[in-house]
C-alpha positions as CSV (number, residue, x, y, z in Angstrom):
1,X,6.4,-4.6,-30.4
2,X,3.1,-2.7,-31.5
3,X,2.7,0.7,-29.5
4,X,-0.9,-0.5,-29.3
5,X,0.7,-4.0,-27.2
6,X,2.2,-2.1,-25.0
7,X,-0.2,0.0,-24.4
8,X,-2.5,-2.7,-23.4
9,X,0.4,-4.1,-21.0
10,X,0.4,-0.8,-19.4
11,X,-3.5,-1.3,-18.8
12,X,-2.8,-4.7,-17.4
13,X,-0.3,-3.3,-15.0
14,X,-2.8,-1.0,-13.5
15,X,-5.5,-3.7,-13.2
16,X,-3.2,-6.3,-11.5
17,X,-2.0,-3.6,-8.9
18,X,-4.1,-4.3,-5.7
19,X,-4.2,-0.9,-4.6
20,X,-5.2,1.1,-7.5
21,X,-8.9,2.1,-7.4
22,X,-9.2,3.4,-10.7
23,X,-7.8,5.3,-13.2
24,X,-8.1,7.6,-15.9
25,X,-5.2,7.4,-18.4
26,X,-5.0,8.8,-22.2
27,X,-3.1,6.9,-25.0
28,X,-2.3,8.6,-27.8
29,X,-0.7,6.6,-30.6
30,X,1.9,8.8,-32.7
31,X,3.8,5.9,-35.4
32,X,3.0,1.8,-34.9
33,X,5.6,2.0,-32.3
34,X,5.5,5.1,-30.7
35,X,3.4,6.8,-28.7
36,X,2.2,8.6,-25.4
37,X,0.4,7.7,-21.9
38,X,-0.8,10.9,-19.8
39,X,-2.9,10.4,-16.7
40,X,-3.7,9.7,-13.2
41,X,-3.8,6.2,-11.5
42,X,-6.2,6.7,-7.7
43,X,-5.3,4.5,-4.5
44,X,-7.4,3.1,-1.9
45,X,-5.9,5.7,0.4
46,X,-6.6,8.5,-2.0
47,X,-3.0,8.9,-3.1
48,X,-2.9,9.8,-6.6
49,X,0.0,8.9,-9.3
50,X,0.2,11.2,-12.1
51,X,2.2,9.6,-15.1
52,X,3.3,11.0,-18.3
53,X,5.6,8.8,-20.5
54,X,6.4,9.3,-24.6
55,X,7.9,5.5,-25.7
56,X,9.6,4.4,-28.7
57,X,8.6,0.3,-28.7
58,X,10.4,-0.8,-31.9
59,X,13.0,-2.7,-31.0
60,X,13.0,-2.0,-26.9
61,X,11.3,0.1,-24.5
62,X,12.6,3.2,-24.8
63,X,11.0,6.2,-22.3
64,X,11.7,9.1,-24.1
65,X,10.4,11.0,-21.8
66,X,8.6,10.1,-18.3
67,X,7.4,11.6,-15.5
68,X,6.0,9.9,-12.0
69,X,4.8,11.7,-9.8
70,X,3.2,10.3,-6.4
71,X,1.4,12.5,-3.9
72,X,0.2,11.1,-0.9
73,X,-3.5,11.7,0.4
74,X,-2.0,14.7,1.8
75,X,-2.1,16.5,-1.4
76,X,2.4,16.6,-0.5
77,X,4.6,15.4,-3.0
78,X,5.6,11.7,-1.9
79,X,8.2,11.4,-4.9
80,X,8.9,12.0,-8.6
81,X,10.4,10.2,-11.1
82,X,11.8,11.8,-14.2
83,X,14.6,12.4,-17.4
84,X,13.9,16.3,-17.2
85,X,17.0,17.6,-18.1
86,X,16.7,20.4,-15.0
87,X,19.7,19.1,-12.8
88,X,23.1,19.2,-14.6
89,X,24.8,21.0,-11.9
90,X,24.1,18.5,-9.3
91,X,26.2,16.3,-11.6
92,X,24.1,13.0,-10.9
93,X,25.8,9.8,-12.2
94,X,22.5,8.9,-13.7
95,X,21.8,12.5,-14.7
96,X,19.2,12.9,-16.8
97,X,17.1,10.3,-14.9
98,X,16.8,11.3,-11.3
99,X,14.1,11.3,-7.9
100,X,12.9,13.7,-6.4
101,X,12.5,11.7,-2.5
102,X,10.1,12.9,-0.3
103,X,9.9,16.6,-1.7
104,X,11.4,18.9,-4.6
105,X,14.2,19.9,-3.1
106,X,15.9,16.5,-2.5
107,X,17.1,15.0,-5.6
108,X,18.7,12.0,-5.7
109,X,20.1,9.7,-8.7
110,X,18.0,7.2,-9.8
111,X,18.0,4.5,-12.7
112,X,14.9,5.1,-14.7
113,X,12.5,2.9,-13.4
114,X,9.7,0.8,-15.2
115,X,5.8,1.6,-14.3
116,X,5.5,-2.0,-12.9
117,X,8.4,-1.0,-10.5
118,X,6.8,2.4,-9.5
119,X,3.5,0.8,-8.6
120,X,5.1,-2.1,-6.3
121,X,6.8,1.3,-4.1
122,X,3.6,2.7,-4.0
123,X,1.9,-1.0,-2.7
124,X,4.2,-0.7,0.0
125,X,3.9,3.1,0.8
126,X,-0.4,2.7,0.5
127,X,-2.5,2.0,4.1
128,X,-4.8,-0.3,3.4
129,X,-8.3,1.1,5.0
């Protein structure tokens, strides 16, 4: 695949979410299949996702790197997604790729999940006005 397809998938993702309001979202292409996506996606409830992924698209998708982070209207953190390597000594089976649930503090192992997947847990976390 073309960075530049996916990419455009990643728009499409964000338009056929139901809850996202808009977004503002940079994609910087860095090789015909690799590049990065840094922004922030804006709920109905005025939750706010803040994304950051650097993908290799050549022969799979491969997140190099990747970071979701949800905070609720709040402003508190809601959860985080990431490969940071800043966890070895909690010895995750999935270290690097981890969540931090409901606050920094509780880190728990986690598969690294796909922006699609990420988006449906916010749809069911988002009230509806």
């Amino acid at each position: 695949m073309r960075i530049e397809d996916y990419f455009e998938r990643v728009r499409q993702t964000f338009d056929a979410c139901l809850v996202v309001e808009s977004f503002n979202v940079a994609y910087d292409k860095r090789g015909s299949h690799e590049g990065f996506i840094q922004g922030q996606v804006y709920f109905v409830d005025g939750s706010i996702l803040h994304l950051r992924e650097y993908v290799d698209v050549e022969t799979t998708l491969d997140r190099l790197t990747y970071v979701y982070q949800y905070m609720a209207p709040t402003g508190q953190l809601a959860f985080r997604y990431d490969n940071t390597g800043h966890h070895k000594k909690l010895e995750l089976r999935t270290y690097p790729h981890h969540k931090h649930a409901g606050g920094e503090e509780n880190v728990v192992e986690s598969t690294a999940p796909e922006l699609a997947a990420v988006l449906r847990e916010i749809e069911a976390l988002v009230q509806l006005p």
